[in-house]
Predicted model as a PDB file, atoms N, CA, C, CB and O in Angstrom, pLDDT in the B-factor column:
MODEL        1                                                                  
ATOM      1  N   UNK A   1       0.810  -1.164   0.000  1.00 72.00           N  
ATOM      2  CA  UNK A   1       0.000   0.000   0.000  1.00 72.00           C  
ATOM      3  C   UNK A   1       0.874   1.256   0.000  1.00 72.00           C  
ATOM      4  CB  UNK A   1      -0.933  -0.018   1.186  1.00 72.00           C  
ATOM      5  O   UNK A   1       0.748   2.298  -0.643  1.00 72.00           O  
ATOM      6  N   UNK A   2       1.615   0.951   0.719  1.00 74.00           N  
ATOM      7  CA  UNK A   2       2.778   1.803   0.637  1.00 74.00           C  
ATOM      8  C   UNK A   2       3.226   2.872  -0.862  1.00 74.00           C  
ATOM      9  CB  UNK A   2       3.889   0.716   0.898  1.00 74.00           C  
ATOM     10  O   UNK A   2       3.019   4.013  -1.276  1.00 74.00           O  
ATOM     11  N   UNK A   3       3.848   1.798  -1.208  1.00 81.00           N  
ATOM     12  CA  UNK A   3       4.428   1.822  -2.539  1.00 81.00           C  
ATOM     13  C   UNK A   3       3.277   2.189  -3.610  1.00 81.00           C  
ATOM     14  CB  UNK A   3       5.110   0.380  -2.857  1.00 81.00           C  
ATOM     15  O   UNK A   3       3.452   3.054  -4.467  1.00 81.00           O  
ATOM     16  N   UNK A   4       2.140   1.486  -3.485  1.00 78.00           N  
ATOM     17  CA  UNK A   4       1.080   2.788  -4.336  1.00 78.00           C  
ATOM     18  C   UNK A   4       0.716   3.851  -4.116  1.00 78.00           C  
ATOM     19  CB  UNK A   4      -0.020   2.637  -4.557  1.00 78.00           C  
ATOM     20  O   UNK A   4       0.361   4.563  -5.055  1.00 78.00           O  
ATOM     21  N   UNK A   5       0.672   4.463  -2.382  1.00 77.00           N  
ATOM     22  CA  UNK A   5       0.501   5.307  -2.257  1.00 77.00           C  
ATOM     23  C   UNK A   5       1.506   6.834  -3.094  1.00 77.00           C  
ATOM     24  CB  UNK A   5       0.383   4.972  -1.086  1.00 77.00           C  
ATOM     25  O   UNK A   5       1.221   7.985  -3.427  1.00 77.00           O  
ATOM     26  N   UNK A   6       3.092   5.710  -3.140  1.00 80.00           N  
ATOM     27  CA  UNK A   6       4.293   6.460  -3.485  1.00 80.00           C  
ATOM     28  C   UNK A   6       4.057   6.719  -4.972  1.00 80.00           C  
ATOM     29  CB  UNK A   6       5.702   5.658  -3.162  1.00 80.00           C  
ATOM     30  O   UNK A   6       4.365   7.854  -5.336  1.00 80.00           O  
ATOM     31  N   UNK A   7       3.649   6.027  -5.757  1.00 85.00           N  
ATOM     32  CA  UNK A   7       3.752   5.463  -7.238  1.00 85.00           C  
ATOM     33  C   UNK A   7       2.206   6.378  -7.972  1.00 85.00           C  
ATOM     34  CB  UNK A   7       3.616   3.270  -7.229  1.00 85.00           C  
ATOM     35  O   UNK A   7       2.008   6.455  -9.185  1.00 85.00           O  
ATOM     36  N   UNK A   8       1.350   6.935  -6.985  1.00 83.00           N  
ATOM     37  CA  UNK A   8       0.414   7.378  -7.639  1.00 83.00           C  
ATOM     38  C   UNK A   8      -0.320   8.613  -7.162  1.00 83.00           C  
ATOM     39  CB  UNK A   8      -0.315   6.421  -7.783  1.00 83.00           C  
ATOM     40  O   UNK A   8      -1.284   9.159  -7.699  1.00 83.00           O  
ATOM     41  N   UNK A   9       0.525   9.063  -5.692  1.00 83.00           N  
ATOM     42  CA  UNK A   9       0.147  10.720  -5.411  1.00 83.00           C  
ATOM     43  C   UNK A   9       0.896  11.120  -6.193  1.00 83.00           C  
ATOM     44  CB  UNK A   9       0.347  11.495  -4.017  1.00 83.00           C  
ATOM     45  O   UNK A   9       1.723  10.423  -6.781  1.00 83.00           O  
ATOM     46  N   UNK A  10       0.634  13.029  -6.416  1.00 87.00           N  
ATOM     47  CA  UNK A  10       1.339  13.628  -6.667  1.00 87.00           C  
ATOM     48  C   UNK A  10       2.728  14.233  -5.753  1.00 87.00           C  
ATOM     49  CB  UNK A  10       0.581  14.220  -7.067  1.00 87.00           C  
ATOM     50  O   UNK A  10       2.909  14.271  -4.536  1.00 87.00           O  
ATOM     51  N   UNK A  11       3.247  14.499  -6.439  1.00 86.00           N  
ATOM     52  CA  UNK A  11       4.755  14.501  -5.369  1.00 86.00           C  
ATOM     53  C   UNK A  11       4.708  15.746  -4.189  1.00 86.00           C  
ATOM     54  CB  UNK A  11       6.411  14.896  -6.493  1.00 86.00           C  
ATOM     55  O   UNK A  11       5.119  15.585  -3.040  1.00 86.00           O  
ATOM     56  N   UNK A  12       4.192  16.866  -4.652  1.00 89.00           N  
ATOM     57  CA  UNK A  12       3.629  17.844  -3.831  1.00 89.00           C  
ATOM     58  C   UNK A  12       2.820  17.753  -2.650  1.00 89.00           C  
ATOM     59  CB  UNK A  12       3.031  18.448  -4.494  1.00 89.00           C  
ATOM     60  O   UNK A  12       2.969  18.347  -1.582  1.00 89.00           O  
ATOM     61  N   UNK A  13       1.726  16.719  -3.076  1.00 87.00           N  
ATOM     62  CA  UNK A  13       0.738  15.998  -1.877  1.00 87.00           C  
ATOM     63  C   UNK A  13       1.138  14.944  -1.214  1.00 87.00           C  
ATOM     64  CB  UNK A  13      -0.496  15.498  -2.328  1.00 87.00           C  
ATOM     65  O   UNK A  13       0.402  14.668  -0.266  1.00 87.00           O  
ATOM     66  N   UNK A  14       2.407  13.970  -1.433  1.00 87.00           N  
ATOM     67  CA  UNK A  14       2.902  12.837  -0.897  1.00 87.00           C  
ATOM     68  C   UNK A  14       2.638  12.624   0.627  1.00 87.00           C  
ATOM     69  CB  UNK A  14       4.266  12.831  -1.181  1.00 87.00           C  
ATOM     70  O   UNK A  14       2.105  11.701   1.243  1.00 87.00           O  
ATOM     71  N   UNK A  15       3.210  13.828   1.022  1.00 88.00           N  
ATOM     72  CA  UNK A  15       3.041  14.020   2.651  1.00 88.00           C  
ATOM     73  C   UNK A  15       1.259  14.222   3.141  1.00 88.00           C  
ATOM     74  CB  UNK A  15       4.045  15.662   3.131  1.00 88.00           C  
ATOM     75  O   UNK A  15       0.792  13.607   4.099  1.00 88.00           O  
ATOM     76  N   UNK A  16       0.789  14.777   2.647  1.00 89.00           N  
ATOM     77  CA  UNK A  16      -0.542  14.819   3.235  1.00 89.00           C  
ATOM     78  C   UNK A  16      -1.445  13.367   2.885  1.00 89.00           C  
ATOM     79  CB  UNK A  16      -1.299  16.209   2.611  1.00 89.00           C  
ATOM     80  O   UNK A  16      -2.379  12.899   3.535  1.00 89.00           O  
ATOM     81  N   UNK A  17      -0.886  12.901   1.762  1.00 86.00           N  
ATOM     82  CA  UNK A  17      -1.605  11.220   1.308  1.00 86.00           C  
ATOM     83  C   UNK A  17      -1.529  10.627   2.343  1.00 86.00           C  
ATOM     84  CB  UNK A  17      -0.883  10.173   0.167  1.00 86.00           C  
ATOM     85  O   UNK A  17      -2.554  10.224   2.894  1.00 86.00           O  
ATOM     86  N   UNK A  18      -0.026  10.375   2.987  1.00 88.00           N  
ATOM     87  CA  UNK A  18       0.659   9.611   4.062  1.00 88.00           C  
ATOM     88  C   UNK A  18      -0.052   9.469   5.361  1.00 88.00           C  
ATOM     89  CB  UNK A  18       1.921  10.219   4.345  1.00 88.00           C  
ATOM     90  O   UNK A  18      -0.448   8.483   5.983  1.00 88.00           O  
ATOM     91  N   UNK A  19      -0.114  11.295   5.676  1.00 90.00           N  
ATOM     92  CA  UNK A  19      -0.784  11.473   6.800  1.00 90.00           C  
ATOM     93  C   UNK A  19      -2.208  11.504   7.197  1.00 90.00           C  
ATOM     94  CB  UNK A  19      -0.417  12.335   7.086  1.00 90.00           C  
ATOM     95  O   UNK A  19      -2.640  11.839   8.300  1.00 90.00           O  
ATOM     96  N   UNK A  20      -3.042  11.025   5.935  1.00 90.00           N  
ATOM     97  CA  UNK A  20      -4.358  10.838   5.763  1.00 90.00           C  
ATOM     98  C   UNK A  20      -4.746   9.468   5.402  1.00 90.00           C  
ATOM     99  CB  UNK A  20      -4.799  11.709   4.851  1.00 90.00           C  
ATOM    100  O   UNK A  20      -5.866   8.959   5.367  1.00 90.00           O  
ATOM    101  N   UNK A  21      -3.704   9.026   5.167  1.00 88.00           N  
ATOM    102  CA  UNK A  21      -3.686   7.314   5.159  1.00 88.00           C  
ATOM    103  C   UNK A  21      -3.520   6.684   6.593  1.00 88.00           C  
ATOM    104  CB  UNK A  21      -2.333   6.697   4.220  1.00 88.00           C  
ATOM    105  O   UNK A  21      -4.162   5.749   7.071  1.00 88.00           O  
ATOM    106  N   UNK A  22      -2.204   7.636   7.336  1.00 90.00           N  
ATOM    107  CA  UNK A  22      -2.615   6.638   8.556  1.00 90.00           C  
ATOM    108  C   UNK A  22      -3.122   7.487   9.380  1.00 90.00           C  
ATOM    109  CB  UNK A  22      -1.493   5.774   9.301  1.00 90.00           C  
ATOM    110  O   UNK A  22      -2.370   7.459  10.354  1.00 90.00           O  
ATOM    111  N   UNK A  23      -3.920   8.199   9.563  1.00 92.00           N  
ATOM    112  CA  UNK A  23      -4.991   9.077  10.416  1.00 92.00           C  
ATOM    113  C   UNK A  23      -6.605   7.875  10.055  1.00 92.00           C  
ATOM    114  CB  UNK A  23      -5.141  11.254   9.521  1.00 92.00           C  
ATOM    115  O   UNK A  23      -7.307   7.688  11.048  1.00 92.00           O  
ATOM    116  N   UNK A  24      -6.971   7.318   8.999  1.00 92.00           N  
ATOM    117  CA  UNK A  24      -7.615   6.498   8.636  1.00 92.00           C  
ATOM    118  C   UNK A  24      -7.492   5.028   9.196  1.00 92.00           C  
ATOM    119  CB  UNK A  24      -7.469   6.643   7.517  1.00 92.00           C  
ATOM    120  O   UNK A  24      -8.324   4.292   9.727  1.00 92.00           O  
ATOM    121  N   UNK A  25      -6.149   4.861   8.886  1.00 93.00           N  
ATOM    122  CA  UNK A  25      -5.803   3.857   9.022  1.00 93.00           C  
ATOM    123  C   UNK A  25      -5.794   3.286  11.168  1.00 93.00           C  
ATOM    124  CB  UNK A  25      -4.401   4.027   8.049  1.00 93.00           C  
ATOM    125  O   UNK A  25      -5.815   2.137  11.609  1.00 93.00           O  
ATOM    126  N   UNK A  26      -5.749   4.882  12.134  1.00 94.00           N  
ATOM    127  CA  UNK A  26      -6.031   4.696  13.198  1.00 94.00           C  
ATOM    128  C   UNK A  26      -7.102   5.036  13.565  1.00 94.00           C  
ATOM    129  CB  UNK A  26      -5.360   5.010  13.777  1.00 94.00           C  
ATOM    130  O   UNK A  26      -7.167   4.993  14.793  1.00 94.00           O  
ATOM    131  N   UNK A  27      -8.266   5.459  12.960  1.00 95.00           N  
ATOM    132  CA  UNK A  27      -9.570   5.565  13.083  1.00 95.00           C  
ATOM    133  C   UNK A  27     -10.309   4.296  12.850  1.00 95.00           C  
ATOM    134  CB  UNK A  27      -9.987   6.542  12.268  1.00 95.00           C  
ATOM    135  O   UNK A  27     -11.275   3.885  13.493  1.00 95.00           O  
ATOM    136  N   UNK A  28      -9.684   3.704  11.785  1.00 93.00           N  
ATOM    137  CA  UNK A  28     -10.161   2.295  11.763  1.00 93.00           C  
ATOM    138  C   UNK A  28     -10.322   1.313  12.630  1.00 93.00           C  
ATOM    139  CB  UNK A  28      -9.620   1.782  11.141  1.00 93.00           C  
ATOM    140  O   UNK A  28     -11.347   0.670  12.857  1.00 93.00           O  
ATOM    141  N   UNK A  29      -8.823   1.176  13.313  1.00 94.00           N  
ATOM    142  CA  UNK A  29      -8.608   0.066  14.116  1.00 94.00           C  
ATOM    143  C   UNK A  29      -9.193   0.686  15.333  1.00 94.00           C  
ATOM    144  CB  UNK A  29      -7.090  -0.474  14.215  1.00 94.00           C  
ATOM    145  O   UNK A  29      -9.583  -0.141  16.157  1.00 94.00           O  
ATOM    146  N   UNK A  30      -9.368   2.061  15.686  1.00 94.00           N  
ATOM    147  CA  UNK A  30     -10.379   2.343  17.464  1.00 94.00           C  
ATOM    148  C   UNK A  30     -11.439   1.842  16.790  1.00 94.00           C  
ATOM    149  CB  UNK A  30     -10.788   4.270  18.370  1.00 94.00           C  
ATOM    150  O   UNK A  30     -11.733   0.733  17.237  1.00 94.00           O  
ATOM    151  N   UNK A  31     -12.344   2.297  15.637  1.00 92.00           N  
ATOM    152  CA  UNK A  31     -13.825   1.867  15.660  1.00 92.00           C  
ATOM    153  C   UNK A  31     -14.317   0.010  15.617  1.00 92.00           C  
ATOM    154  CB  UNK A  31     -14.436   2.671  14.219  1.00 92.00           C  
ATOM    155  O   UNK A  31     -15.430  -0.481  15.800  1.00 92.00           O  
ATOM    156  N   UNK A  32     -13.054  -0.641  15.317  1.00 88.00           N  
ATOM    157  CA  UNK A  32     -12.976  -1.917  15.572  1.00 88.00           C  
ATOM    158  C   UNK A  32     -13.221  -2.457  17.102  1.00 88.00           C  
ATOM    159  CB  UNK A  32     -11.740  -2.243  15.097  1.00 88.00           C  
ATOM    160  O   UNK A  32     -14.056  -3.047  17.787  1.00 88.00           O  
ATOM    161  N   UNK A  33     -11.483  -1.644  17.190  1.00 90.00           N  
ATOM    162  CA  UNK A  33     -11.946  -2.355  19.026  1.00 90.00           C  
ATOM    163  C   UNK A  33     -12.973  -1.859  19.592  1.00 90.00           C  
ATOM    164  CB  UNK A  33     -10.889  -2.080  20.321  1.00 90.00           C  
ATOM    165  O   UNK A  33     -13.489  -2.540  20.478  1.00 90.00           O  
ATOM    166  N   UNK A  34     -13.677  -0.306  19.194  1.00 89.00           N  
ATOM    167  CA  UNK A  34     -15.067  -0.128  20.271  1.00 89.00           C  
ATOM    168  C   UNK A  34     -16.237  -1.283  19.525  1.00 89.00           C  
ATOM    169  CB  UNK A  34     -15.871   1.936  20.229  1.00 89.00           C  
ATOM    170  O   UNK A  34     -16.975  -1.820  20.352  1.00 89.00           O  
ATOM    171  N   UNK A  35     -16.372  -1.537  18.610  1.00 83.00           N  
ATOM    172  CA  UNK A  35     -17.330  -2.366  18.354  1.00 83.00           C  
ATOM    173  C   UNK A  35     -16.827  -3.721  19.116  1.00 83.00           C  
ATOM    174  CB  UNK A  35     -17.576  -2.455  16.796  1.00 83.00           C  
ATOM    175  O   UNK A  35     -17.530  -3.993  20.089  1.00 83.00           O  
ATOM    176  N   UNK A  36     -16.071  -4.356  18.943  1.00 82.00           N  
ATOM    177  CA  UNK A  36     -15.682  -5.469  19.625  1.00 82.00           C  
ATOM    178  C   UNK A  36     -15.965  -5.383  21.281  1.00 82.00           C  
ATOM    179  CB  UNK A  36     -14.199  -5.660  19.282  1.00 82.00           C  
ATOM    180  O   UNK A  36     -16.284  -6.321  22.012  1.00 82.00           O  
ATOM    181  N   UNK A  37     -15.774  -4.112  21.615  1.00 83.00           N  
ATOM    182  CA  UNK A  37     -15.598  -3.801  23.191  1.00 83.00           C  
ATOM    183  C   UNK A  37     -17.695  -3.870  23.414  1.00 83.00           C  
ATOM    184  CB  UNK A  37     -14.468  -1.639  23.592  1.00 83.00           C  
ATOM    185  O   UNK A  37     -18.141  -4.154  24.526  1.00 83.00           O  
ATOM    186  N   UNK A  38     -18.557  -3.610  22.363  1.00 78.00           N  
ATOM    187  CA  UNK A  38     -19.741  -3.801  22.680  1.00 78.00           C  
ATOM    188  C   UNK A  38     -19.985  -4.999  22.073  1.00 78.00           C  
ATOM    189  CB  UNK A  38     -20.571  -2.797  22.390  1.00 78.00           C  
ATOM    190  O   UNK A  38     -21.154  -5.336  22.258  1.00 78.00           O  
ATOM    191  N   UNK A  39     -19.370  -5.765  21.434  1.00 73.00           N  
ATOM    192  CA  UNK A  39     -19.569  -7.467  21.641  1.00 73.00           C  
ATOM    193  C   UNK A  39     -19.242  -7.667  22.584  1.00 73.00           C  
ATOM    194  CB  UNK A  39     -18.948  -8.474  20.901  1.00 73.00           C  
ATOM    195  O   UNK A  39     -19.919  -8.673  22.796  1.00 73.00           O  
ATOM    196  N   UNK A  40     -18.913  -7.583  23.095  1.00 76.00           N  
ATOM    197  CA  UNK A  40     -18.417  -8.680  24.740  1.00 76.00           C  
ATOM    198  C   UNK A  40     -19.295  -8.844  25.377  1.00 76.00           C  
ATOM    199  CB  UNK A  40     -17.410  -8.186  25.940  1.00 76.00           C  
ATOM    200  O   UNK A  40     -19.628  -9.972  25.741  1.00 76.00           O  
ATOM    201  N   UNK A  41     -20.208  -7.294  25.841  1.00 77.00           N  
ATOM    202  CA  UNK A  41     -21.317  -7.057  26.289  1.00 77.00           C  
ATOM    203  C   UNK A  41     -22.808  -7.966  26.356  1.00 77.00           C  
ATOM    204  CB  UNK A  41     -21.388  -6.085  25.713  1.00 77.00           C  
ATOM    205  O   UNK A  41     -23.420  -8.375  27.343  1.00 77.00           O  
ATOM    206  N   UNK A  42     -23.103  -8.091  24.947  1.00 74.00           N  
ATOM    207  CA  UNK A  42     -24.182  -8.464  24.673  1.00 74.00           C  
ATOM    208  C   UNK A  42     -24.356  -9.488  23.912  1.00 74.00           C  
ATOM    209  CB  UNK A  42     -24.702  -7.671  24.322  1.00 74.00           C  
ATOM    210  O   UNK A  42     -23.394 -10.233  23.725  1.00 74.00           O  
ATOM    211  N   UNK A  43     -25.377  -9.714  23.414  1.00 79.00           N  
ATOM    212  CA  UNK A  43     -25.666 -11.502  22.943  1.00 79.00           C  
ATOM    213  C   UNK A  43     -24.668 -11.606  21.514  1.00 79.00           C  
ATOM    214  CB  UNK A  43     -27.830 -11.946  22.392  1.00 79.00           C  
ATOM    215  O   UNK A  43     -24.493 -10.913  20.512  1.00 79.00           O  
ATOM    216  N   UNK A  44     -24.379 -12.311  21.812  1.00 79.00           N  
ATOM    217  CA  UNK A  44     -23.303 -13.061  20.729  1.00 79.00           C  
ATOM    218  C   UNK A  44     -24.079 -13.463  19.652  1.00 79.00           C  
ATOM    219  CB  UNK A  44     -22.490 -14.434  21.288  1.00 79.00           C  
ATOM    220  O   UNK A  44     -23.457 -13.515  18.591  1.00 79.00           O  
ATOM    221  N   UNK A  45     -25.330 -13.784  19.606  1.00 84.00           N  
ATOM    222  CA  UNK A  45     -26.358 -14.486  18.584  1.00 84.00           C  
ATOM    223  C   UNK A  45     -26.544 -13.281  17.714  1.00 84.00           C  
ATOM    224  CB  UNK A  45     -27.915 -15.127  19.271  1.00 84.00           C  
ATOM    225  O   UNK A  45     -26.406 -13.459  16.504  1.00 84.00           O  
ATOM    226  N   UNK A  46     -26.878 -11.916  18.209  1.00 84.00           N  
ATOM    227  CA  UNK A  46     -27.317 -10.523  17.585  1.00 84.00           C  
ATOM    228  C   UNK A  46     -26.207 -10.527  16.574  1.00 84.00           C  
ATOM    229  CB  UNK A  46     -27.345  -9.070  18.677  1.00 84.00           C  
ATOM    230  O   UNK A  46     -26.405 -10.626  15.363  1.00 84.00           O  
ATOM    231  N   UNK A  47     -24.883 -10.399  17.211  1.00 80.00           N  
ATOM    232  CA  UNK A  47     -23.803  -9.879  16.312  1.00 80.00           C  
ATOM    233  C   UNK A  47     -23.410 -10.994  15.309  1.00 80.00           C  
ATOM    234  CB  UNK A  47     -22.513  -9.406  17.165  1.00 80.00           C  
ATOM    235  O   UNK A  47     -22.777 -10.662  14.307  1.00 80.00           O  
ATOM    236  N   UNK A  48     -23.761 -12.375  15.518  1.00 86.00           N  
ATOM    237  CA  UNK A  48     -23.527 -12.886  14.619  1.00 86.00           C  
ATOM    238  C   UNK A  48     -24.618 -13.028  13.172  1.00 86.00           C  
ATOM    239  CB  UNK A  48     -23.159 -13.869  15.234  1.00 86.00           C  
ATOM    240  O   UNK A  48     -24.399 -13.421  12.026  1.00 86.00           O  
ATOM    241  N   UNK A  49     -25.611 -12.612  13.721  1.00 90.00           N  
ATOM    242  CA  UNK A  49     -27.192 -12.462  13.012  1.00 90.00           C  
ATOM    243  C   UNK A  49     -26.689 -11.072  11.802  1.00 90.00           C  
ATOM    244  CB  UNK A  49     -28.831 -11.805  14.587  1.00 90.00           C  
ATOM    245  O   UNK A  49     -27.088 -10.989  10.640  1.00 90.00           O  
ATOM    246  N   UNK A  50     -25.716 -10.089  12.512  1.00 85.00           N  
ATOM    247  CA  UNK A  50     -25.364  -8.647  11.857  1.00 85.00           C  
ATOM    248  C   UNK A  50     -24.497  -8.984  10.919  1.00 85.00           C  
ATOM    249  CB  UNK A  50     -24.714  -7.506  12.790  1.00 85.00           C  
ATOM    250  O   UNK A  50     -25.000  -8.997   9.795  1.00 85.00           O  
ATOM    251  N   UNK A  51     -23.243  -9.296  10.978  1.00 87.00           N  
ATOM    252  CA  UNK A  51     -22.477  -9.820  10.548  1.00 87.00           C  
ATOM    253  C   UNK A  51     -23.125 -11.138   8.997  1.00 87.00           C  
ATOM    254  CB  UNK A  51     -21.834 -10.261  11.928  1.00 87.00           C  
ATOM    255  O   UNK A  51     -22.744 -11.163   7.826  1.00 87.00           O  
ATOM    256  N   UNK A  52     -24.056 -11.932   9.628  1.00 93.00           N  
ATOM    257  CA  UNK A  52     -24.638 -12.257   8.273  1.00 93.00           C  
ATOM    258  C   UNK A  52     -25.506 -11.642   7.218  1.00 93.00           C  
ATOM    259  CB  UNK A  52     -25.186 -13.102   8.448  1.00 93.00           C  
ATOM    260  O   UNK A  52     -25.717 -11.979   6.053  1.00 93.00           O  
ATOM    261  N   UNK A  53     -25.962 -10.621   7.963  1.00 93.00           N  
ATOM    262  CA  UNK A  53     -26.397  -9.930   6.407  1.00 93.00           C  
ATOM    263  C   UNK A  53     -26.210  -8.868   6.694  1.00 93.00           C  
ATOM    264  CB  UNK A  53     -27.824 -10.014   5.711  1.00 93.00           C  
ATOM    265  O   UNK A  53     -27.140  -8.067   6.791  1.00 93.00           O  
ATOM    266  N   UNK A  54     -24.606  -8.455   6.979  1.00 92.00           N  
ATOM    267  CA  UNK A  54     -23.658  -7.385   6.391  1.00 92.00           C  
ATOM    268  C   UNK A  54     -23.096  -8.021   4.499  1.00 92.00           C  
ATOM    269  CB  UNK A  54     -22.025  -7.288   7.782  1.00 92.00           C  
ATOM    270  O   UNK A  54     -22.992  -7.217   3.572  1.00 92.00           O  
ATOM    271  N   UNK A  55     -22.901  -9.108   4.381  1.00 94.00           N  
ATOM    272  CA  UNK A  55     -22.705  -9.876   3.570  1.00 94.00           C  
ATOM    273  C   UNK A  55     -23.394  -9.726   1.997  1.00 94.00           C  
ATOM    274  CB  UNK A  55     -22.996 -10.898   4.251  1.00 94.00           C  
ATOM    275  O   UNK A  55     -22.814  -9.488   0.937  1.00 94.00           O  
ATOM    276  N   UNK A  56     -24.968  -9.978   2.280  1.00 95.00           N  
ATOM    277  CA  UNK A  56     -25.182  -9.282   1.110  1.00 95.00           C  
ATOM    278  C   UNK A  56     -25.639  -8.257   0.929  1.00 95.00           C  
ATOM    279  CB  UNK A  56     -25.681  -9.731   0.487  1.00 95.00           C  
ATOM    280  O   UNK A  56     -26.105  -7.959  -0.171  1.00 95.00           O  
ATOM    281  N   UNK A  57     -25.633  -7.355   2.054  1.00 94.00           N  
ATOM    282  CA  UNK A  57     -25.225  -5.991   1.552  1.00 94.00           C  
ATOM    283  C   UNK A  57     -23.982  -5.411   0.608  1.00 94.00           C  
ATOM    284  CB  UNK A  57     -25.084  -5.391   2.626  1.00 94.00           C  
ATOM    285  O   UNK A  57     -23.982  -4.486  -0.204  1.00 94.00           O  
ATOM    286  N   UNK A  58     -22.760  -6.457   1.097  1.00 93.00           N  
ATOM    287  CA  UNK A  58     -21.878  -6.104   0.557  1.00 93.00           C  
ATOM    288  C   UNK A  58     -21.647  -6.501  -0.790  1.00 93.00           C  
ATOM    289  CB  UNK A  58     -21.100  -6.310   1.230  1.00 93.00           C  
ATOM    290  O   UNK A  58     -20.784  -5.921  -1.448  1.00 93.00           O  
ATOM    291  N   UNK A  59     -22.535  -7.710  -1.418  1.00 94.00           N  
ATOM    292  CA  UNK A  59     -22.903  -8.060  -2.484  1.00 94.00           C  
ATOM    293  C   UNK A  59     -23.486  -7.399  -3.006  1.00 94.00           C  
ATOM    294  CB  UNK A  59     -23.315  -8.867  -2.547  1.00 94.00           C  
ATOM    295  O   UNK A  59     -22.853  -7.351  -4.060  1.00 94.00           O  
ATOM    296  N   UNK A  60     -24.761  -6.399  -3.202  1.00 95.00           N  
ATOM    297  CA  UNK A  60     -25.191  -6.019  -3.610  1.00 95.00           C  
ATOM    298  C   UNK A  60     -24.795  -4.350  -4.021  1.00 95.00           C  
ATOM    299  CB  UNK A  60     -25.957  -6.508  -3.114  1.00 95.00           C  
ATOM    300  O   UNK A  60     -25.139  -3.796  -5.065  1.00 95.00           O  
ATOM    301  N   UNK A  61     -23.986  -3.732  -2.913  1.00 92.00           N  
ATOM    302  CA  UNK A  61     -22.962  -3.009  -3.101  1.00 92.00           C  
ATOM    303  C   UNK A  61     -21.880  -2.988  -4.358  1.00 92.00           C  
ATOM    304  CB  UNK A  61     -22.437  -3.241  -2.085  1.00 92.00           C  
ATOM    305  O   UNK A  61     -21.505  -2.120  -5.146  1.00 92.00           O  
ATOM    306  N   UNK A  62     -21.617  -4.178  -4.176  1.00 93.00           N  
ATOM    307  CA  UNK A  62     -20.283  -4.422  -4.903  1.00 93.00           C  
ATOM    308  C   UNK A  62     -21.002  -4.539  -6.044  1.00 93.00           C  
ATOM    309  CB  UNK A  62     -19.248  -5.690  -4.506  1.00 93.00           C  
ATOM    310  O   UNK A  62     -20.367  -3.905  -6.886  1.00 93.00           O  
ATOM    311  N   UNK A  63     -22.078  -5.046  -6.594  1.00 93.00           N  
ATOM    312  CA  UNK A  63     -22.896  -5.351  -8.170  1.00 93.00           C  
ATOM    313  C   UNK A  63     -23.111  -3.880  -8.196  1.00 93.00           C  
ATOM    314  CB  UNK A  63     -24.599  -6.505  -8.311  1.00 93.00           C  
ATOM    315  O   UNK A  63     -22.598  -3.557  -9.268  1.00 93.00           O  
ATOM    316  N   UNK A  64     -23.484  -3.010  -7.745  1.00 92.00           N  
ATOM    317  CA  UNK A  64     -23.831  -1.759  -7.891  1.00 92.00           C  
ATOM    318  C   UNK A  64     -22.596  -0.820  -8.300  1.00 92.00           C  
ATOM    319  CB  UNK A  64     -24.478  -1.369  -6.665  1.00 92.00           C  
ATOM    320  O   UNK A  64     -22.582  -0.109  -9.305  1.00 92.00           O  
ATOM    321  N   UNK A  65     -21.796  -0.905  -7.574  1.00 90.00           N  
ATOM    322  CA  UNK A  65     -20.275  -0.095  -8.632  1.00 90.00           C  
ATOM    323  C   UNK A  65     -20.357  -0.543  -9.617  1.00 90.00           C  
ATOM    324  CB  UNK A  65     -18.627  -0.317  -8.343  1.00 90.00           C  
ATOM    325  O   UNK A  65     -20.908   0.122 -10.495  1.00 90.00           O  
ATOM    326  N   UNK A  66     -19.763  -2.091  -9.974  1.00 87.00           N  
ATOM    327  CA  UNK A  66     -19.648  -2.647 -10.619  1.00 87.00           C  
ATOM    328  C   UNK A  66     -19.940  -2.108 -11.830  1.00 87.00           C  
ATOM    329  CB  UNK A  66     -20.020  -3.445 -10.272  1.00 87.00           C  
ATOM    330  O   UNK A  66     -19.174  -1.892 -12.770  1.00 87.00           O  
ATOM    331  N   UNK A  67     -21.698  -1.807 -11.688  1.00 82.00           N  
ATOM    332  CA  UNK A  67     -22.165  -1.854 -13.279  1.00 82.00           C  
ATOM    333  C   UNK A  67     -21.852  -0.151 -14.112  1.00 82.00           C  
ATOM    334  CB  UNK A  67     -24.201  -2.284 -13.276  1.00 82.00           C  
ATOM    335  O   UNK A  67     -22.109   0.203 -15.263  1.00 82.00           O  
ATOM    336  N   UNK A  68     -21.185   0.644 -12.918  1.00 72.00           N  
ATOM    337  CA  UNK A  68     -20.909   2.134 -13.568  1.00 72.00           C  
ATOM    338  C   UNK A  68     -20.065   1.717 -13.788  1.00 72.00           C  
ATOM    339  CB  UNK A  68     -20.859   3.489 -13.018  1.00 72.00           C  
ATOM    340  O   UNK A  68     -19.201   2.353 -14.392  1.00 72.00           O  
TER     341      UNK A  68                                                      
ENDMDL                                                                          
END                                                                             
């Protein structure tokens, strides 16, 4: 990721790509662990019920770019 990031900003913006890649990249991993931190909590059946039809959402998502 790296190396595309290098290979396809502009050289002027390199530094702000970087720093907006991993500003993302640590927003990501807190909104992980707080979701995980409210699995622990509560029924395990719910989140696994979510998690299955996150799925074809993401199917149907993905057919939807796709066709532009």
């Amino acid at each position: 990721m790296l190396r595309l990031r290098a290979d396809h900003s502009p050289e002027r913006r390199r530094p702000q790509v970087f720093t907006t890649g991993a500003g993302l990249k640590i927003s990501a991993a807190a909104l992980g662990a707080a979701l995980a931190a409210t699995a622990a909590v509560g029924d395990v059946a719910y989140y696994l019920l979510g998690a299955a039809l996150l799925q074809p959402c993401a199917a149907l998502g993905y057919a939807a770019l796709r066709r532009r």
